[in-house]
PDB file of N, CA, C and O in Angstrom, chain B, residues numbered from 101:
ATOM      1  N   UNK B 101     -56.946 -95.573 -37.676  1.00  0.00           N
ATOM      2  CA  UNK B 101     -56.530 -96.201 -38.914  1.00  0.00           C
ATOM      3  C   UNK B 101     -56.794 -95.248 -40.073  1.00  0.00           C
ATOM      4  O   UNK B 101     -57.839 -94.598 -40.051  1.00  0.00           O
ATOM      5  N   UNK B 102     -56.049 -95.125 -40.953  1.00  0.00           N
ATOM      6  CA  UNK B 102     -56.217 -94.070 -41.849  1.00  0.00           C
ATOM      7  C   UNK B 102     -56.241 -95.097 -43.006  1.00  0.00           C
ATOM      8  O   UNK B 102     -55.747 -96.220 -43.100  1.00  0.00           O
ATOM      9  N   UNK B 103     -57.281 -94.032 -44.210  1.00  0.00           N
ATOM     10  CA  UNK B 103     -57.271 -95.218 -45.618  1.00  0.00           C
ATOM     11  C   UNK B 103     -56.694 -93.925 -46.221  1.00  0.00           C
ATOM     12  O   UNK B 103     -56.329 -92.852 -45.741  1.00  0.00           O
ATOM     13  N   UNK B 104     -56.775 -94.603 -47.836  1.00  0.00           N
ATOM     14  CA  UNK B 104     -56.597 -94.370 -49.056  1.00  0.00           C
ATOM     15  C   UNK B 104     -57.864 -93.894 -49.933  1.00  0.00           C
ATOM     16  O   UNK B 104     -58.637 -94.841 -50.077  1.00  0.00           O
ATOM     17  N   UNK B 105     -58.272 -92.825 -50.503  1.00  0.00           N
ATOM     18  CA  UNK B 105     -59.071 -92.905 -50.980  1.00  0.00           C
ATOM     19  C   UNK B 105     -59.070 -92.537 -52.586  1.00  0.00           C
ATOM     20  O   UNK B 105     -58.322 -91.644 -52.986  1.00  0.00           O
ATOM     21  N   UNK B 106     -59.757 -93.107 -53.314  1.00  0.00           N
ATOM     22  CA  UNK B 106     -59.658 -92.826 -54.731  1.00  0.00           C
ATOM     23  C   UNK B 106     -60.960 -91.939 -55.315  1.00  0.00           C
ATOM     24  O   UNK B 106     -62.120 -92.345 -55.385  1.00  0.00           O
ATOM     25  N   UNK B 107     -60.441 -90.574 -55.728  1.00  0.00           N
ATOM     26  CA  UNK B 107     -61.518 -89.705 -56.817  1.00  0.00           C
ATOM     27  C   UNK B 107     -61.407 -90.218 -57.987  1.00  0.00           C
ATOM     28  O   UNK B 107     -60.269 -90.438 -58.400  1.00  0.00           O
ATOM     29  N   UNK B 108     -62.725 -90.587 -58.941  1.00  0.00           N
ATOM     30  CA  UNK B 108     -62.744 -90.368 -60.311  1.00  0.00           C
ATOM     31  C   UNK B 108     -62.925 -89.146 -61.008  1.00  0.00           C
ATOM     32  O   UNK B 108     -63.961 -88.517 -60.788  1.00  0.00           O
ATOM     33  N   UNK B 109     -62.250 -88.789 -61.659  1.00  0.00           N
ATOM     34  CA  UNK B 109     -62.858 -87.415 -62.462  1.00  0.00           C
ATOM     35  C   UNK B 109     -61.777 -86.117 -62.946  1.00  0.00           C
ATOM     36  O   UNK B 109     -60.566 -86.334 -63.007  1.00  0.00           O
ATOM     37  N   UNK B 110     -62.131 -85.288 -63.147  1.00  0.00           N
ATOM     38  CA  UNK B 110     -61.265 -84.422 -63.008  1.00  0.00           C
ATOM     39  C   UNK B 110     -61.749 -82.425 -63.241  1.00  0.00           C
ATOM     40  O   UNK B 110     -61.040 -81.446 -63.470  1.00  0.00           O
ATOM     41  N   UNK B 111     -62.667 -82.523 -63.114  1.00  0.00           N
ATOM     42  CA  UNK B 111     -64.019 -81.807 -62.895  1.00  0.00           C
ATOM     43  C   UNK B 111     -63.687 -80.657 -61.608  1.00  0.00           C
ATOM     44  O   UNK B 111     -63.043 -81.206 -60.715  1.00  0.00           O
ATOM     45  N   UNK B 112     -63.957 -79.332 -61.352  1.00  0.00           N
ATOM     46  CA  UNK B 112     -64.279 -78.513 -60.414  1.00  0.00           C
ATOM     47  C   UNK B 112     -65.071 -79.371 -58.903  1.00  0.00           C
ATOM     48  O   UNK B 112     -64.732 -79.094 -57.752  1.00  0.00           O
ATOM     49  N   UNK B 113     -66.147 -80.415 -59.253  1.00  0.00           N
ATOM     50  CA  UNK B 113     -66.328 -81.006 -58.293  1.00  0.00           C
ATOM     51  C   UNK B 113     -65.297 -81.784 -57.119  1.00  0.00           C
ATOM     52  O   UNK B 113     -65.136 -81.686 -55.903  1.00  0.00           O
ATOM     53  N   UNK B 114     -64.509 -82.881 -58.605  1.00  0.00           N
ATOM     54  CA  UNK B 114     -63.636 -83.487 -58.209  1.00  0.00           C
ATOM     55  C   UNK B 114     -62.374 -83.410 -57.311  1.00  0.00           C
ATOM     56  O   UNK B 114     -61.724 -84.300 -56.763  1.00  0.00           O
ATOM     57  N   UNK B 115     -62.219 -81.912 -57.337  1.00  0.00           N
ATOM     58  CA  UNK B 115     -61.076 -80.993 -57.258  1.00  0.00           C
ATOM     59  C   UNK B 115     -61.647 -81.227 -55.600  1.00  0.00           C
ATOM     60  O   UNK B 115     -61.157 -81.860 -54.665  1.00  0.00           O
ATOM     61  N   UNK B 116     -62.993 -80.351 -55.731  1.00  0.00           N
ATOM     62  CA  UNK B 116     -63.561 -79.822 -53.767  1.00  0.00           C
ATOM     63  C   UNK B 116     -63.292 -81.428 -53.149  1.00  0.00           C
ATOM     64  O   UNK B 116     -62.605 -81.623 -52.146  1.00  0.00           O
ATOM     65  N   UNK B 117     -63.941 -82.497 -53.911  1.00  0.00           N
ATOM     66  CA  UNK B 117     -64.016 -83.938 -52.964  1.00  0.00           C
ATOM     67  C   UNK B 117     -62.244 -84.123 -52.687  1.00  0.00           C
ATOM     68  O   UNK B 117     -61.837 -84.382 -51.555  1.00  0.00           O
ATOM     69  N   UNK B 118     -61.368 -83.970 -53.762  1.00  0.00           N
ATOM     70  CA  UNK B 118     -60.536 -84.688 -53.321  1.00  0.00           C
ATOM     71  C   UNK B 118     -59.759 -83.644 -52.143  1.00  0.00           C
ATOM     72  O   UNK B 118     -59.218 -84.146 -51.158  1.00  0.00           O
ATOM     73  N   UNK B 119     -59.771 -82.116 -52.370  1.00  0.00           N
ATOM     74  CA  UNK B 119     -59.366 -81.259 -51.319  1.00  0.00           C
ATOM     75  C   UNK B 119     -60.196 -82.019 -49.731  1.00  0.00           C
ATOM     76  O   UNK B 119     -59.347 -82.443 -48.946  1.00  0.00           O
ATOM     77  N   UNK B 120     -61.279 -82.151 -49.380  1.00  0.00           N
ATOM     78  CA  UNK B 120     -62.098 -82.098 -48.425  1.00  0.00           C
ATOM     79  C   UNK B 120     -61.614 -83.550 -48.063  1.00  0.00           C
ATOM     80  O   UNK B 120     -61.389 -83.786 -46.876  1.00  0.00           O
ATOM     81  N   UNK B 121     -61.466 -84.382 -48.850  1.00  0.00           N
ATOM     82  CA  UNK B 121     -61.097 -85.640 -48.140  1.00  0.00           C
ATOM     83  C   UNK B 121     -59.579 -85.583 -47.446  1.00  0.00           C
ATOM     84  O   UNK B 121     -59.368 -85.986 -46.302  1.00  0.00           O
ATOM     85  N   UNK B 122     -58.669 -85.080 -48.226  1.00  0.00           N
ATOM     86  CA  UNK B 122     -57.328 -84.690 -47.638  1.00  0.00           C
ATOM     87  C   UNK B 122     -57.274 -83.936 -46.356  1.00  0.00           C
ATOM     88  O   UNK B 122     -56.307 -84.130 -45.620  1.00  0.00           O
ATOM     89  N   UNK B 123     -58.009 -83.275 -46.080  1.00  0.00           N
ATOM     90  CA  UNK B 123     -58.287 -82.427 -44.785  1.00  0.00           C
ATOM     91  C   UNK B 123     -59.089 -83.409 -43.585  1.00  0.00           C
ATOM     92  O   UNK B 123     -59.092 -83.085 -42.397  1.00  0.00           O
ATOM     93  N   UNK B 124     -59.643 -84.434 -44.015  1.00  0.00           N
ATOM     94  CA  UNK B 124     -59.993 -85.772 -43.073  1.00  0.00           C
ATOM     95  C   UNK B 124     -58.956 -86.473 -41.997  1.00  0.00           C
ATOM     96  O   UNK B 124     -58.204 -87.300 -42.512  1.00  0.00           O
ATOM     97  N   UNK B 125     -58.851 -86.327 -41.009  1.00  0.00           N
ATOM     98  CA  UNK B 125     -57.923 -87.048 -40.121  1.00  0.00           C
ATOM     99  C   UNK B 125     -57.731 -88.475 -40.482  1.00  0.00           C
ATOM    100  O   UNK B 125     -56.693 -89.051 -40.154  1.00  0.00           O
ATOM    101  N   UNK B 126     -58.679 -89.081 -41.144  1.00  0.00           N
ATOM    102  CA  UNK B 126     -58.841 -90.523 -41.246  1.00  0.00           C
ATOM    103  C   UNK B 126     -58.413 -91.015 -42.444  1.00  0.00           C
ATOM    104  O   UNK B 126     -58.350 -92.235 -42.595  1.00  0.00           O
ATOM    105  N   UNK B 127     -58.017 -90.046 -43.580  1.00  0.00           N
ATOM    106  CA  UNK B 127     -57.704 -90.593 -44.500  1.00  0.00           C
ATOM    107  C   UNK B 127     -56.181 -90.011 -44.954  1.00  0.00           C
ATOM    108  O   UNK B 127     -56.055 -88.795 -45.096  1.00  0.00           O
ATOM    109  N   UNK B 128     -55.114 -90.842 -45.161  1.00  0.00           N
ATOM    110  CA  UNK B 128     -53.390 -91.034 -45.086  1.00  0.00           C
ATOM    111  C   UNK B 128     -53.040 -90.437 -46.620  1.00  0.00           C
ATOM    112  O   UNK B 128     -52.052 -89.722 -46.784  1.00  0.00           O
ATOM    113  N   UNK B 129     -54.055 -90.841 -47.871  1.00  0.00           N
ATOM    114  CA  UNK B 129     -53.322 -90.192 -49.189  1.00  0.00           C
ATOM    115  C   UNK B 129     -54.960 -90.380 -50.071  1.00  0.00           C
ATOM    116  O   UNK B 129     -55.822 -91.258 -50.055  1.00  0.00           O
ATOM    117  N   UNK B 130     -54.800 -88.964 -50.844  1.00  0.00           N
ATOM    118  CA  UNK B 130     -55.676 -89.282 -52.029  1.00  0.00           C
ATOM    119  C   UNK B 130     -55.430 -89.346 -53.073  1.00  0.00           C
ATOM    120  O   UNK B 130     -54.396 -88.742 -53.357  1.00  0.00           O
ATOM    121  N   UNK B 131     -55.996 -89.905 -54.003  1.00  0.00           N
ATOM    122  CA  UNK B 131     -55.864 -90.392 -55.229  1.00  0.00           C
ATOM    123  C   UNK B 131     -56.692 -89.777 -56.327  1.00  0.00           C
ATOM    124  O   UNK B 131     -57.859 -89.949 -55.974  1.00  0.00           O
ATOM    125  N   UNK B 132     -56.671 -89.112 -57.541  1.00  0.00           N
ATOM    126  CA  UNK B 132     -57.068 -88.489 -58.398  1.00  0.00           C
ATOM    127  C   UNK B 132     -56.884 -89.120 -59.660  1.00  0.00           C
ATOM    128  O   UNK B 132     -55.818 -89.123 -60.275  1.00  0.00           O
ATOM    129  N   UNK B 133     -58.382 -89.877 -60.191  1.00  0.00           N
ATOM    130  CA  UNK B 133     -57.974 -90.232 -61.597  1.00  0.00           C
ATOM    131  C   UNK B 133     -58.813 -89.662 -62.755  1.00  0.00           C
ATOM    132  O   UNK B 133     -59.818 -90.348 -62.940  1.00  0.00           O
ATOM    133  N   UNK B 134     -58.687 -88.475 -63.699  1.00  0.00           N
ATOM    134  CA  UNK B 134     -57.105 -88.798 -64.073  1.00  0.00           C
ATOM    135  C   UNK B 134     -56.918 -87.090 -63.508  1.00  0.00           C
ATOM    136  O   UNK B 134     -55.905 -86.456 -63.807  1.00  0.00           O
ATOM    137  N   UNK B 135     -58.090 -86.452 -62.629  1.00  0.00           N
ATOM    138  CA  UNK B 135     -57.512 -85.042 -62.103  1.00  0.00           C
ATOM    139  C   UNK B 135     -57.345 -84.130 -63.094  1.00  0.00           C
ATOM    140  O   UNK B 135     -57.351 -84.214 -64.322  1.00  0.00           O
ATOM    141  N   UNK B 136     -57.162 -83.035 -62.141  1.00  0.00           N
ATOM    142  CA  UNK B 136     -56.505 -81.914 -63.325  1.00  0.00           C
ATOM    143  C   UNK B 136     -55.056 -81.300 -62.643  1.00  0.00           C
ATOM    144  O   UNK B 136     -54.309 -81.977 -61.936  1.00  0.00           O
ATOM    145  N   UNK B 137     -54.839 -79.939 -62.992  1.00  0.00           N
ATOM    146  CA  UNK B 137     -53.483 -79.670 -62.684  1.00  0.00           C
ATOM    147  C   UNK B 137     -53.730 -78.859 -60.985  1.00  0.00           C
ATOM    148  O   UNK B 137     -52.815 -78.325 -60.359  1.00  0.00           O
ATOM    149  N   UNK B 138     -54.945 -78.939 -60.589  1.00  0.00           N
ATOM    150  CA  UNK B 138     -55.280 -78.233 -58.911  1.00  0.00           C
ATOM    151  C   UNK B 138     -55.361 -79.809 -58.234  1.00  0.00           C
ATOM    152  O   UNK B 138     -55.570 -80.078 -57.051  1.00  0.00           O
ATOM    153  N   UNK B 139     -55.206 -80.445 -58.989  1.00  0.00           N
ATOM    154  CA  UNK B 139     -55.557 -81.773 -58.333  1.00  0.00           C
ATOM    155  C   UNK B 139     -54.336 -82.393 -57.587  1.00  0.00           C
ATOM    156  O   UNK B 139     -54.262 -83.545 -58.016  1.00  0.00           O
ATOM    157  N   UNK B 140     -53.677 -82.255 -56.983  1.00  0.00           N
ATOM    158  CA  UNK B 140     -52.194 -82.317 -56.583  1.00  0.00           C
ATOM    159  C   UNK B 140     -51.658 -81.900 -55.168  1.00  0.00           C
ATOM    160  O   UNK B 140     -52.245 -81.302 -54.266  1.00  0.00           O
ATOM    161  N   UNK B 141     -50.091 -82.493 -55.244  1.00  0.00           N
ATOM    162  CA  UNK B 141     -49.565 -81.569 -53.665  1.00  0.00           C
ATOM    163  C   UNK B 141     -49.988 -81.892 -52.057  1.00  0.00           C
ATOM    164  O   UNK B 141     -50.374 -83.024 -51.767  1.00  0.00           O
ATOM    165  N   UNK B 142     -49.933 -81.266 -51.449  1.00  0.00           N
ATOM    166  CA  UNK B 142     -50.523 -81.700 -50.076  1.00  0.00           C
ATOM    167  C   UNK B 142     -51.302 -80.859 -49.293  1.00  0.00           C
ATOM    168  O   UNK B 142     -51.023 -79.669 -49.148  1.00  0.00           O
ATOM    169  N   UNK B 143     -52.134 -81.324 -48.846  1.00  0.00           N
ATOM    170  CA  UNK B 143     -53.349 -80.485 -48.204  1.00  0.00           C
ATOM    171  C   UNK B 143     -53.105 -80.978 -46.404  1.00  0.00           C
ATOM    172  O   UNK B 143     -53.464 -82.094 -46.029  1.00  0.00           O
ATOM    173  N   UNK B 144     -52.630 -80.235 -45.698  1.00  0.00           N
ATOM    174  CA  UNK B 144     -52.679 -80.274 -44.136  1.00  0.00           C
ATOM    175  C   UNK B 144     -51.714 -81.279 -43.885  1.00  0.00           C
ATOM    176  O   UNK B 144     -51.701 -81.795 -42.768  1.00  0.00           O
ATOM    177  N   UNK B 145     -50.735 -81.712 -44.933  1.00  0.00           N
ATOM    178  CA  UNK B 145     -49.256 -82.955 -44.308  1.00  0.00           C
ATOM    179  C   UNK B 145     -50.272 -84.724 -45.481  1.00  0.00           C
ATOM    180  O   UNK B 145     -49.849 -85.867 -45.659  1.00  0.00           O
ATOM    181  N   UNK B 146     -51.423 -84.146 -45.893  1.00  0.00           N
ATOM    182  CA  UNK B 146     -52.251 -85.552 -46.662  1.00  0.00           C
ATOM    183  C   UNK B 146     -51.598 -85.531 -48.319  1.00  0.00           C
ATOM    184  O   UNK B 146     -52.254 -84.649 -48.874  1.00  0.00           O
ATOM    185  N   UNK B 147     -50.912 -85.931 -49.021  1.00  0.00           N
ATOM    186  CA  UNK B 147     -50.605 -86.097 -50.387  1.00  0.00           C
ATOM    187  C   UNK B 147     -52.112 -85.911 -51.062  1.00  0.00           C
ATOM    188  O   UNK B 147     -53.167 -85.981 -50.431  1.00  0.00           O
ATOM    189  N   UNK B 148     -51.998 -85.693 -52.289  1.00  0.00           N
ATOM    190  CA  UNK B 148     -53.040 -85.932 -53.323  1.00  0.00           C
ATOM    191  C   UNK B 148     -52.543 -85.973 -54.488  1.00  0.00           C
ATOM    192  O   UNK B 148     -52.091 -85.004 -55.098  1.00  0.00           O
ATOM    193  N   UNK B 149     -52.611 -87.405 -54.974  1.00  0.00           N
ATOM    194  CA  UNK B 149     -51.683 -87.588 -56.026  1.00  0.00           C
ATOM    195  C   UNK B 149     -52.395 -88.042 -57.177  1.00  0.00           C
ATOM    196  O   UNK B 149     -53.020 -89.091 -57.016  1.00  0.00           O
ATOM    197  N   UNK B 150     -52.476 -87.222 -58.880  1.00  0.00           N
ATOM    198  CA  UNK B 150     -52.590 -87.640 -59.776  1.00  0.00           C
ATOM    199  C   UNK B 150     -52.277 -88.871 -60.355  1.00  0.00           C
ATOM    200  O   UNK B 150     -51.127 -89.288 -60.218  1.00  0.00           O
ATOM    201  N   UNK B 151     -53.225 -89.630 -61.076  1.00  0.00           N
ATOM    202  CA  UNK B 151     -52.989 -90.989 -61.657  1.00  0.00           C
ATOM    203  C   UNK B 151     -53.580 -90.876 -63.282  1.00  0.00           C
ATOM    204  O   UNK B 151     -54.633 -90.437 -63.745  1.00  0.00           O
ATOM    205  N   UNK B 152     -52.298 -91.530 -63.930  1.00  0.00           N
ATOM    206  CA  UNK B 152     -52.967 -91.153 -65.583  1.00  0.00           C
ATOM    207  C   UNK B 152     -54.065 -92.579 -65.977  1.00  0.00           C
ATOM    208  O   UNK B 152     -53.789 -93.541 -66.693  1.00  0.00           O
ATOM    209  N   UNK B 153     -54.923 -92.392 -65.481  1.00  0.00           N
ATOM    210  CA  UNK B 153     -55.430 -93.767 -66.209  1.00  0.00           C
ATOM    211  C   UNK B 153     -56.772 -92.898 -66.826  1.00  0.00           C
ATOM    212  O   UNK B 153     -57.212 -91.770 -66.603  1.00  0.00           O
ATOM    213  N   UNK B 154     -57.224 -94.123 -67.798  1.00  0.00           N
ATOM    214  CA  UNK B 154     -58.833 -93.796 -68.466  1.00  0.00           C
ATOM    215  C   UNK B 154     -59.659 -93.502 -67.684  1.00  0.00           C
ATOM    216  O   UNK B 154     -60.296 -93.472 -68.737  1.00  0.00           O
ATOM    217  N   UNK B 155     -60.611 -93.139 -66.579  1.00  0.00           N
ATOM    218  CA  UNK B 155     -61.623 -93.523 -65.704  1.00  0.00           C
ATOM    219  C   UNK B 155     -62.633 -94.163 -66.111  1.00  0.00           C
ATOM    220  O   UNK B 155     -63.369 -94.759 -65.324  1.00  0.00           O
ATOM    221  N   UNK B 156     -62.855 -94.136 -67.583  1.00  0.00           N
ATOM    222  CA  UNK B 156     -64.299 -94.644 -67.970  1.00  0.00           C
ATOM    223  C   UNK B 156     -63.860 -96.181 -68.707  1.00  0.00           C
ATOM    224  O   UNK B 156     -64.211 -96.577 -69.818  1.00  0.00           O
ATOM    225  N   UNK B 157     -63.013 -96.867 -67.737  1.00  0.00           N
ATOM    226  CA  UNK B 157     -62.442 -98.248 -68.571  1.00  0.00           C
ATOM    227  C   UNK B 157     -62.036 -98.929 -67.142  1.00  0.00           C
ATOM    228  O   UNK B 157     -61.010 -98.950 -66.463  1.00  0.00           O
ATOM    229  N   UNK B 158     -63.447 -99.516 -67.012  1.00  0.00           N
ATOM    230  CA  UNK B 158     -63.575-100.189 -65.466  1.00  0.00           C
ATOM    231  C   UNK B 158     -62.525-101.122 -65.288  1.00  0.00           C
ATOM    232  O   UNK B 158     -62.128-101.268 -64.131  1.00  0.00           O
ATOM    233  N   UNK B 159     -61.970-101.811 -66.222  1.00  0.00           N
ATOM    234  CA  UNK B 159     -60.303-101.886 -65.784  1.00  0.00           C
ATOM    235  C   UNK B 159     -59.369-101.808 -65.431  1.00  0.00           C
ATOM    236  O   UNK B 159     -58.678-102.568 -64.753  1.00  0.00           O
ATOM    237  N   UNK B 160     -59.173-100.657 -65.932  1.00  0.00           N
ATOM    238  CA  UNK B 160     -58.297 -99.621 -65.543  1.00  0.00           C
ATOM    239  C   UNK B 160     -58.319 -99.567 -64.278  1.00  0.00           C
ATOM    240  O   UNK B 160     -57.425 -99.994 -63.548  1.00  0.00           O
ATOM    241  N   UNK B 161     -59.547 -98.931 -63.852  1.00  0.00           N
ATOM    242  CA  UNK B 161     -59.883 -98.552 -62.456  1.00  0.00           C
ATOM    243  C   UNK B 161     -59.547 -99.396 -61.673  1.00  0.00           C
ATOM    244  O   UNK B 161     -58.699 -99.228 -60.796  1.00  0.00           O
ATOM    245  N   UNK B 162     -60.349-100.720 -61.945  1.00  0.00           N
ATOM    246  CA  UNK B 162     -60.116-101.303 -61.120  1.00  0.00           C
ATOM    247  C   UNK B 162     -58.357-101.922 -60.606  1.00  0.00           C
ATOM    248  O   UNK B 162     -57.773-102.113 -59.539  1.00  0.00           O
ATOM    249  N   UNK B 163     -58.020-102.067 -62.145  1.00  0.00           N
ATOM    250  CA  UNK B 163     -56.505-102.357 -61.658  1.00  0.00           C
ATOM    251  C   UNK B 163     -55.673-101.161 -60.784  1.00  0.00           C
ATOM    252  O   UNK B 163     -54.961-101.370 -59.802  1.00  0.00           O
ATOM    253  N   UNK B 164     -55.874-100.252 -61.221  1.00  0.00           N
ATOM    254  CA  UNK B 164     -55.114 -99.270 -59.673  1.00  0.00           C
ATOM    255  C   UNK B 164     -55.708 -99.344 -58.480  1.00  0.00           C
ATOM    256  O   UNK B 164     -55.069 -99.318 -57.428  1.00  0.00           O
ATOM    257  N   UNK B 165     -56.891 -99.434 -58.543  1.00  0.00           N
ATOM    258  CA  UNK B 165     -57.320 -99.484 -57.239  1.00  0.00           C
ATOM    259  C   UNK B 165     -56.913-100.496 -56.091  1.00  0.00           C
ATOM    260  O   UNK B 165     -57.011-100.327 -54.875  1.00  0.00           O
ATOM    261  N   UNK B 166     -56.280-101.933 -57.002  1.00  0.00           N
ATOM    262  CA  UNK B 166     -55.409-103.052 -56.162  1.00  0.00           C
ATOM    263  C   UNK B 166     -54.085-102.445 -56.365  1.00  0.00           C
ATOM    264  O   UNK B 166     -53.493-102.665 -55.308  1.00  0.00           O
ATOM    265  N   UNK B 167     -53.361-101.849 -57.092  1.00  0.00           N
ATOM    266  CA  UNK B 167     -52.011-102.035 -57.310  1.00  0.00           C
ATOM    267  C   UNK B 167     -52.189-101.017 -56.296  1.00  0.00           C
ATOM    268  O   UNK B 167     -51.277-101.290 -55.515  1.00  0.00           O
ATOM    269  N   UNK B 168     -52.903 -99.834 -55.737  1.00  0.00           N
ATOM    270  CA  UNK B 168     -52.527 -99.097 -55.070  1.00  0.00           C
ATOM    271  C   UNK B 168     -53.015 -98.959 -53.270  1.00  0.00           C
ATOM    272  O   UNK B 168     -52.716 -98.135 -52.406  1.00  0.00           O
ATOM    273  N   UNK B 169     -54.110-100.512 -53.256  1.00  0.00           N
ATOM    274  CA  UNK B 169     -54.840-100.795 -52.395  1.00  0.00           C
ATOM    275  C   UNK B 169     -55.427 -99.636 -51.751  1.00  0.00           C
ATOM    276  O   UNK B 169     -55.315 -99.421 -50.544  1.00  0.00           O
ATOM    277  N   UNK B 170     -56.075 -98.864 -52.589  1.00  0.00           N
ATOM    278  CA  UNK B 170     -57.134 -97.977 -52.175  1.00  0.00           C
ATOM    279  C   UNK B 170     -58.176 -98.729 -51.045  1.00  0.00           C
ATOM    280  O   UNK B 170     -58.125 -99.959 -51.028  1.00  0.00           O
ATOM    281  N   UNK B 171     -59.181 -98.011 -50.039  1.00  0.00           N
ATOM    282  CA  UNK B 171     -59.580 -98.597 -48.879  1.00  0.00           C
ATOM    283  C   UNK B 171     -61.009 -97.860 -50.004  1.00  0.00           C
ATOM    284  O   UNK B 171     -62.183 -97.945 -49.645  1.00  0.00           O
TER     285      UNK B 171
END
C-alpha cells in the first residue's frame, strides 16, 4: 500500500526529507508546503509536488491535508 506524504517547509532540510521520502517504495506522491523551486518533479517514477499554502496557518494545513488525503 503506498501513502501520500506531506512536508512542511521549504528549507535545505525540507528539500533532503521530501527527496528521501520519494525514493521510499511505500510512499505513491509527495507533497511540499509551500517548498522551494528544488522542491519538485519526480524522484525514481514518485511525483513531488509543490503546494502554495501558508504552513504556519494550521488551517490551511489542515485543509489540504483532507482535500488531498495525505496518509
Amino acid at each position: 500500500m503506498s501513502s501520500r506524504a506531506l512536508v512542511l517547509g521549504g528549507g535545505g532540510r525540507e528539500h533532503a526529507l521530501a527527496h528521501a521520502l520519494a525514493r521510499s517504495a511505500s510512499v505513491s506522491e509527495v507533497l511540499v508546503a509551500p517548498g522551494n523551486g528544488g522542491c519538485q518533479g519526480d524522484i525514481d517514477g514518485t511525483p513531488i509536488r509543490r503546494c502554495a499554502i501558508n504552513r504556519l496557518k494550521p488551517t490551511e494545513v489542515v485543509a489540504l491535508a483532507k482535500r488531498e488525503e495525505v496518509d
